[in-house]
Every structure is written in structure tokens, then in C-alpha cells.
C-alpha positions as CSV (number, residue, x, y, z in Angstrom):
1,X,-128.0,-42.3,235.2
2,X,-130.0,-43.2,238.2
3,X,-133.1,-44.4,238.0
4,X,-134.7,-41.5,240.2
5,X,-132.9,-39.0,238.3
6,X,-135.3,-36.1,237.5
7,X,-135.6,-35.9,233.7
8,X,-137.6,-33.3,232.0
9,X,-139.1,-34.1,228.1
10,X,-139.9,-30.9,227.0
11,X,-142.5,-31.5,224.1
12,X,-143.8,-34.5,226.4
13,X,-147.5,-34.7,224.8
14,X,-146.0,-34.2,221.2
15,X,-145.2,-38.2,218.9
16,X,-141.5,-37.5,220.3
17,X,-141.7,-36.2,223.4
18,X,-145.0,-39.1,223.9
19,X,-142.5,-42.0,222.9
20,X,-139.3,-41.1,225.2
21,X,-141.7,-40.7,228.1
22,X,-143.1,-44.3,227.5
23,X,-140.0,-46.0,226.4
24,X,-137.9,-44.7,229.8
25,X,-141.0,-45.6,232.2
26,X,-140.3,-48.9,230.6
27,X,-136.5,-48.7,231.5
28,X,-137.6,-48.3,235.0
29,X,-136.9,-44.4,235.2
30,X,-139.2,-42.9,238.0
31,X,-139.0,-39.3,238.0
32,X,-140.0,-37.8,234.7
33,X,-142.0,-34.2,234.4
34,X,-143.5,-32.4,231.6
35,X,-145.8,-28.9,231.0
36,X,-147.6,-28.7,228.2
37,X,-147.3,-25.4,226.2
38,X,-150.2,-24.1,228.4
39,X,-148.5,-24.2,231.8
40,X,-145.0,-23.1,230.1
41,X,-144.2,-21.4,227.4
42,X,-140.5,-22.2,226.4
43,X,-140.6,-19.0,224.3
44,X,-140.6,-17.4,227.4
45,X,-137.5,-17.3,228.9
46,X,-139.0,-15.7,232.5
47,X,-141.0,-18.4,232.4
48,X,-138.5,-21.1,231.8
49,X,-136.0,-19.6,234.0
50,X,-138.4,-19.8,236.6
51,X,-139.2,-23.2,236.0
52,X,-135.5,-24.0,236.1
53,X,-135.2,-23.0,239.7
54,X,-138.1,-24.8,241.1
55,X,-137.6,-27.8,239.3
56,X,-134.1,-28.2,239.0
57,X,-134.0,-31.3,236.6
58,X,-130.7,-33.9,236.3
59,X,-131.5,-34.4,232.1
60,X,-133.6,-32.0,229.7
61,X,-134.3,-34.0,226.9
62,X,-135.4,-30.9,224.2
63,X,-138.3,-32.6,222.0
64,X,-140.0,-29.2,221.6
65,X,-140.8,-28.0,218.4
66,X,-142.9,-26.0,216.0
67,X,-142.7,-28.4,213.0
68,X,-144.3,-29.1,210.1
69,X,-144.0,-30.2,205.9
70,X,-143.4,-28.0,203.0
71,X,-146.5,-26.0,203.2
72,X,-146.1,-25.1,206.7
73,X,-142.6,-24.5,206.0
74,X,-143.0,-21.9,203.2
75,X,-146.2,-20.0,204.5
76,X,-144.5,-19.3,208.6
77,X,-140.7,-19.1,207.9
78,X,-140.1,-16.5,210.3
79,X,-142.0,-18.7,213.1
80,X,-140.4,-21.5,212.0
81,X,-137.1,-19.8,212.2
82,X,-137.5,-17.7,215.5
83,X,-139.8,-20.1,217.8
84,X,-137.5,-22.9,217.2
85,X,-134.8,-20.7,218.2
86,X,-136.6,-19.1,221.6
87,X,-137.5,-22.5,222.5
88,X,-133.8,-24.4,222.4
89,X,-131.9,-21.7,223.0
90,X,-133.9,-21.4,226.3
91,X,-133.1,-25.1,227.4
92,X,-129.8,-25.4,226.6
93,X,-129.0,-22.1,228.3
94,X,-130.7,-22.7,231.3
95,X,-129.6,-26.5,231.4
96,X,-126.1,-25.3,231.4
97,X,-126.5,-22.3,234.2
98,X,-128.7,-25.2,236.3
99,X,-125.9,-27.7,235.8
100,X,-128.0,-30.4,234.3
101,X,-126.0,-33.6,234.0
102,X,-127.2,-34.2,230.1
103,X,-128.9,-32.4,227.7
104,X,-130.4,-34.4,224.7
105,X,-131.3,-32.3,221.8
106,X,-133.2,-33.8,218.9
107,X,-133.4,-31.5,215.5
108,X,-133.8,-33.3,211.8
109,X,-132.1,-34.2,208.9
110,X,-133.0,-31.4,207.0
111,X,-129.5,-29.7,208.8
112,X,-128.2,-31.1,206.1
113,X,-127.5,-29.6,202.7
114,X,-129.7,-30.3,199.8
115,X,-126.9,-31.6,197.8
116,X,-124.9,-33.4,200.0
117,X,-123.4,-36.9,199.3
118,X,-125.6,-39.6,200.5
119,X,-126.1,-41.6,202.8
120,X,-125.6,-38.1,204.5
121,X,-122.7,-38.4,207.3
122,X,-122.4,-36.1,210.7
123,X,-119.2,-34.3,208.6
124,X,-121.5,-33.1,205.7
125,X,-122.9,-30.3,208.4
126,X,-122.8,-26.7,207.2
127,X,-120.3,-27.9,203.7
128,X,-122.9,-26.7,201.5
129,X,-126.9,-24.9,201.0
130,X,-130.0,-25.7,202.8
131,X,-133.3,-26.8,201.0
132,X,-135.5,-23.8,200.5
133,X,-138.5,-25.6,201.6
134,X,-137.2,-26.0,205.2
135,X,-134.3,-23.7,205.5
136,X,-136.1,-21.6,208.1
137,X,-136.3,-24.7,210.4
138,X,-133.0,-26.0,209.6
139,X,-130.9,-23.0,210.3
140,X,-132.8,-22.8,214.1
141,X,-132.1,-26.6,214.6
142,X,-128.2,-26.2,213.0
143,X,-128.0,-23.3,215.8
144,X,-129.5,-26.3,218.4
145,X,-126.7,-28.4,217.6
146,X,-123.9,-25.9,217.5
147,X,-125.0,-24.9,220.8
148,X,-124.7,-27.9,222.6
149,X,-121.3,-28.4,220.6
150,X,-120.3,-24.9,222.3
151,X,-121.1,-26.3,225.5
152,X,-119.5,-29.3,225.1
153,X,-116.5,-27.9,224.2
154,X,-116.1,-25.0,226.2
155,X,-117.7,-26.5,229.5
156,X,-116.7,-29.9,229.0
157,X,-121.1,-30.9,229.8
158,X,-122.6,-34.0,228.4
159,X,-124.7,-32.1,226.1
160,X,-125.5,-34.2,222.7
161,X,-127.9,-34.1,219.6
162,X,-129.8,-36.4,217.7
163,X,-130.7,-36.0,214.4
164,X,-133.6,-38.0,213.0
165,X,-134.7,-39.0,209.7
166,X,-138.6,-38.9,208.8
167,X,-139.9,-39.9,212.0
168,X,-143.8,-41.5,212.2
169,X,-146.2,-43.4,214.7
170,X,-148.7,-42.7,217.0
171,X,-149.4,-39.2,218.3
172,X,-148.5,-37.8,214.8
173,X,-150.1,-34.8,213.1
174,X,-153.0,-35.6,210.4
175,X,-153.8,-32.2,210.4
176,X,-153.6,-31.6,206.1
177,X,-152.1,-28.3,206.2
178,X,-149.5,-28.8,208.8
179,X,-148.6,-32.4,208.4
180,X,-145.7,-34.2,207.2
181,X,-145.6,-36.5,204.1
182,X,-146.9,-39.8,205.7
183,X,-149.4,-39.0,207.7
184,X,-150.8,-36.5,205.2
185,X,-150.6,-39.7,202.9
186,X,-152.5,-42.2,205.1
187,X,-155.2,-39.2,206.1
188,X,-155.8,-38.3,202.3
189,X,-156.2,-42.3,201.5
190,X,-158.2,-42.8,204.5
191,X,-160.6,-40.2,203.6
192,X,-160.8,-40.9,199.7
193,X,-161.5,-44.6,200.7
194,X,-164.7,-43.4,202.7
195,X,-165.7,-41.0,200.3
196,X,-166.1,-44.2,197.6
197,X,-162.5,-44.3,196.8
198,X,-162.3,-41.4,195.0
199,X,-158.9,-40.1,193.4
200,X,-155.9,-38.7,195.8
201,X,-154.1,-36.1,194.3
202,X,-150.4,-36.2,196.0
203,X,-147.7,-33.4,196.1
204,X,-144.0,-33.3,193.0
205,X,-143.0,-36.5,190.9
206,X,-143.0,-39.2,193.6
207,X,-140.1,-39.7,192.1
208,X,-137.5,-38.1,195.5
209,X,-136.2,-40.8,198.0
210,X,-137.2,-40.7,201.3
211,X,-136.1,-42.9,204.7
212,X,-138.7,-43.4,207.6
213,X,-137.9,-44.3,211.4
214,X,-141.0,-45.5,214.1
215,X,-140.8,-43.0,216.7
216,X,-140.5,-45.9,219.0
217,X,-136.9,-46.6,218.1
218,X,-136.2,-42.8,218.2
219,X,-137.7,-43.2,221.6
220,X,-134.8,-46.3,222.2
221,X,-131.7,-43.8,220.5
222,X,-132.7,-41.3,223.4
223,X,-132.9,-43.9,226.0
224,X,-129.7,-44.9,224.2
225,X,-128.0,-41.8,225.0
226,X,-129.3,-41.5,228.5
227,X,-127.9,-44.5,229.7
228,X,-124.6,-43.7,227.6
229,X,-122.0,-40.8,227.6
230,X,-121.8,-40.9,223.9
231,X,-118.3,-39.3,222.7
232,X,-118.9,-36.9,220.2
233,X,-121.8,-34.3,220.0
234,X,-123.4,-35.1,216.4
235,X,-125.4,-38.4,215.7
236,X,-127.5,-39.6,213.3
237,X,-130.8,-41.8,213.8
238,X,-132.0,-43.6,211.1
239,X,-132.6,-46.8,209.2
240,X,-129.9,-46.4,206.6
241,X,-133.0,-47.8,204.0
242,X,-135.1,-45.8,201.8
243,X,-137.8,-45.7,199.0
244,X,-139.1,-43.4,196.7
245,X,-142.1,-41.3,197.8
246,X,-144.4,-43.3,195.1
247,X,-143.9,-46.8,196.7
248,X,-144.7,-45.4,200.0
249,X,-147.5,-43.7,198.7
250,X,-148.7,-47.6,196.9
251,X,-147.7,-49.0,200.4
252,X,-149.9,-46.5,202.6
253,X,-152.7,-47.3,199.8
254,X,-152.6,-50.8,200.1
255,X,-152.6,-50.4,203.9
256,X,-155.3,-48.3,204.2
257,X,-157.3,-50.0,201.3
258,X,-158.2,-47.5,199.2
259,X,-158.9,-48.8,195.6
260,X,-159.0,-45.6,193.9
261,X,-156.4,-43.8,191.0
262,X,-152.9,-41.9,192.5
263,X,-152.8,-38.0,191.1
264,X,-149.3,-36.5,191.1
265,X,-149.3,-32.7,191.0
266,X,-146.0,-31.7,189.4
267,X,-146.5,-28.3,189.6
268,X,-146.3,-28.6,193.5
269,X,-142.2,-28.9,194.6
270,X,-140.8,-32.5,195.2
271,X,-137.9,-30.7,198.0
272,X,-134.7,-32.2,199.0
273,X,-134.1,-35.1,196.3
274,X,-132.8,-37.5,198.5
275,X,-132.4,-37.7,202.6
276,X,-130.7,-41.4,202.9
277,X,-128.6,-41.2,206.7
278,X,-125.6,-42.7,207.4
279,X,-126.2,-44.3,210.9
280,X,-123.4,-46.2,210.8
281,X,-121.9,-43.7,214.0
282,X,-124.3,-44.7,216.2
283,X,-124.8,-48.0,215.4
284,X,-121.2,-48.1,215.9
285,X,-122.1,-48.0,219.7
286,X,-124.8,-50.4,219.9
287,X,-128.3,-48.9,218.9
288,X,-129.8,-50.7,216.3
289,X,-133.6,-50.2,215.2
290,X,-136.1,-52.7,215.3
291,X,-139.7,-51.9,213.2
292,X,-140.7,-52.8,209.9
293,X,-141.6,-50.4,207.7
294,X,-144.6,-51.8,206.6
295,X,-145.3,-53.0,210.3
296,X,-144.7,-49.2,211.4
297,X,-147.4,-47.7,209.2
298,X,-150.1,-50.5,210.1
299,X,-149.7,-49.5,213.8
300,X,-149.7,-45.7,212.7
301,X,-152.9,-46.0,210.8
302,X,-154.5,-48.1,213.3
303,X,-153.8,-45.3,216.1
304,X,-155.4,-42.6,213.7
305,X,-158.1,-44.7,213.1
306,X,-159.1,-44.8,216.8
307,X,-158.1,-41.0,217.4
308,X,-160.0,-39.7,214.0
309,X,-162.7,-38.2,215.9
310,X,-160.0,-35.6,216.3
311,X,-159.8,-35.0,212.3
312,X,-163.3,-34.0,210.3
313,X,-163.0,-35.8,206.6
314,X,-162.0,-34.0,204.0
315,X,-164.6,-33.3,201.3
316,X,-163.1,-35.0,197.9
């Protein structure tokens, strides 16, 4: 890639989208757009057709989403299922018709079944069922990657996905009834520590494994694959380590400080039992991450501590 390529990050205010856009101004690339969902909706394919042929962008890097955690998941599964869908299959057709050079496409590990072996590998795709609590989401993002497989074998285009494991960092979302399981952790322990460190009632067992990657690194594996043709179409990004949601929930405590007693709800579902990924493919190649755990979620609660004005405390 040149470094005045024009690269488009679709989802560039979102953690993802946020991350890629810093980490390849910091590999010198010069010629990056965005639109937030206000100037283009990319369920609209009139409008993103149109912005196709004015813009004409070299690389589409697809980290547009609707996302979210259980709850999200169960109450909006048709959203989940067709806005996911509208959005990618808007950028990868139009990236193909517009010729783009390379197409990144980032999705989850939740593509994979519930069961599978772990660590989960690239060949466990579509070799058994989806978890329940995300299926909706998975089976848009499984469509994502078949897509760009399509593509790639059909057209022979540098299309290629990326599937991440629990990504966090700055620029998350500490909204309660939207959020994912960390930063719903480290706002729930945040506000019971103000409120006199009062009890936090979390989600299941805390007993289901779970692996966490800084956004930052995701941020490297896409800048990874820009300035690589990487031969196959599928690839994990992870940490290969995980830990079991209780220990992250006495890790985020300690971090945060609170001082107060740990409630598990076991009549709310635990989901997929384990997501370990084997990232052995990639790493293969030469991408290795690089932040602590522990480190991660000290910078992650010290961003959200200077954005909480965006977040009103719960009452506990």
C-alpha cells in the first residue's frame, strides 16, 4: 500500500473504527476519510452507492456495526440480524464494483459455534450451532465473511476478514443496557464505589471463560493486513489467554477500588461457555499483541473516567 492511498474506516468514531484511524496516522498513512452515521447511512445502499462514486476509496476497512451484549442481543434480533447485513453487504458489494484494492472486514468470534473445540481454529466455521444469545449477529457477520470469501475466490480481490475476540479500550460503550461484559463491569463497580460501595449484582455463574484483546492491537492486526496480502481469507485476532468471568470481575474491582460484596445472578444466562482463539494463523505471519491485561483495563477505566460526564450513575 501507498502511503497516500485513500482508505475509508467505515465505523471511524466507533472503539474500532477510533483505533485503526490512530494506529495508521501513526504508520504515516495520509489519506483516510470517514462519515459518521449522520452524513451516511450504510443501510442505505443509494446512499453508499453514491458515496462510492465520489469518493472512490483504494481500501474499505468495514468496522461498522450495530453491536452489543446478551441483552441487546436477545431484545433486537431482527436489527441485529438485518442492519449488520445492509451495512456489509453494502461495502463489500460496492468495494468490489469500485475495484477497491483491499477490503478488511472485521466480525467476532461469536461466528463460531457454541460447542466447538477450543482454542477455536478458522476450520471450526459453520461445523456445528450458534449461541442463542448472539446468533442473530453471528449469522450477519458469518454472511460478512463468506462474502469476501466469494469475492476472493471468484474475482481473485484482496478481500480478507478479521475476527476478534472480546475487544475493549477507549471509546467503548458504558451504556448498561447495550454494553458488553467489561465495560458494563468497570461502570457497575465504578458507580457502586461512589454510591459507598454498595453491592454489584453481575450476570450467570462467573464461572464461563472468556479472552480479552486492547483495541489497540486490533488496531495493529488491521494495520497488519494493510501492509500485507495475507493468503487466506479467514483469521483470527486474539491473545490465545483467558480467564474466567469471576477473576475479571475481582480484577476490574480491584482496579476500580470498589470495596463492596460481588452478587451473581444465576438465573440470568452465562452464554457461550468458553471463547479461547487459536491465533496461532496469524501469528504465523508476524502479528503478535502487545498489552497487558491488567494494563489494558487501567487505561480503559481511566478513559471512562474522564469521558463519564457522558454516563449519569446509576442509582444502587
Amino acid at each position: 500500500m501507498m502511503k497516500n492511498n485513500k482508505i475509508y474506516i467505515a465505523g471511524h468514531r466507533g472503539m474500532v473504527g477510533a483505533a485503526v484511524w490512530r494506529a495508521l496516522e501513526a504508520e504515516g498513512y495520509t489519506n483516510l476519510i470517514g462519515r459518521t452515521s449522520a452524513e451516511l447511512d450504510l443501510r442505505d445502499q443509494k446512499a453508499v452507492t453514491d458515496f462510492f462514486e465520489i469518493e472512490k476509496p483504494d481500501v474499505v476497512i468495514d468496522a461498522a456495526a450495530r453491536v452489543g451484549g446478551i441483552l441487546a442481543n436477545n431484545n433486537y434480533p431482527y436489527q441485529f440480524l438485518m442492519e449488520n447485513m445492509q451495512i456489509q453487504n453494502n461495502l463489500i458489494d460496492l468495494s468490489l464494483k469500485h475495484d477497491a484494492k483491499k477490503f478488511i472486514f472485521l466480525g467476532s468470534s461469536c461466528i463460531y459455534p457454541k460447542q466447538a473445540p477450543q482454542p477455536l481454529k478458522e476450520d471450526y466455521l459453520l461445523t456445528s450451532s450458534l449461541e442463542p444469545t448472539n446468533e442473530w449477529y453471528a449469522i450477519a457477520k458469518i454472511s460478512g465473511v463468506k462474502a469476501c470469501e466469494a469475492i476472493r475466490k471468484q474475482f481473485k480481490k484482496d478481500f480478507v476478514s478479521l475476527m476478534p475476540t472480546n475487544l475493549y479500550g477507549s471509546h467503548d460503550n458504558f451504556d448498561l443496557q447495550t454494553s458488553h461484559v467489561m465495560p458494563a463491569m468497570i461502570r457497575k463497580f465504578h458507580d457502586a464505589k461512589l454510591a459507598g460501595d454498595t453491592p454489584v449484582t453481575l450476570w450467570g455463574s462467573g464461572t464461563p471463560m472468556r479472552e480479552f484483546l486492547h483495541v489497540d492491537d486490533m488496531a495493529k492486526a488491521v494495520c497488519f493486513a494493510m501492509d500485507n496480502e495475507l493468503p487466506d481469507n479467514l483469521y483470527n485476532v486474539g491473545t490465545g489467554e483467558d480467564l474466567t468471568i469471576k477473576n475479571l470481575a475481582l480484577l476490574i474491582q480491584e482496579i476500580v477500588g470498589h470495596k463492596g460484596d460481588i452478587v451473581w445472578d444465576s438465573e440470568k444466562p452465562d452464554g457461550t461457555p468458553r471463547k479461547l482463539m487459536d491465533v496461532d494463523k496469524l501469528k504465523s505471519l508476524g502479528w503478535q499483541p502487545s498489552i497487558d491485561l491488567k494494563d489494558g483495563i487501567m487505561k480503559t477505566y481511566h478513559w471512562f473516567l474522564e469521558n463519564q460526564d457522558k454516563y449519569k450513575q446509576v442509582k444502587l
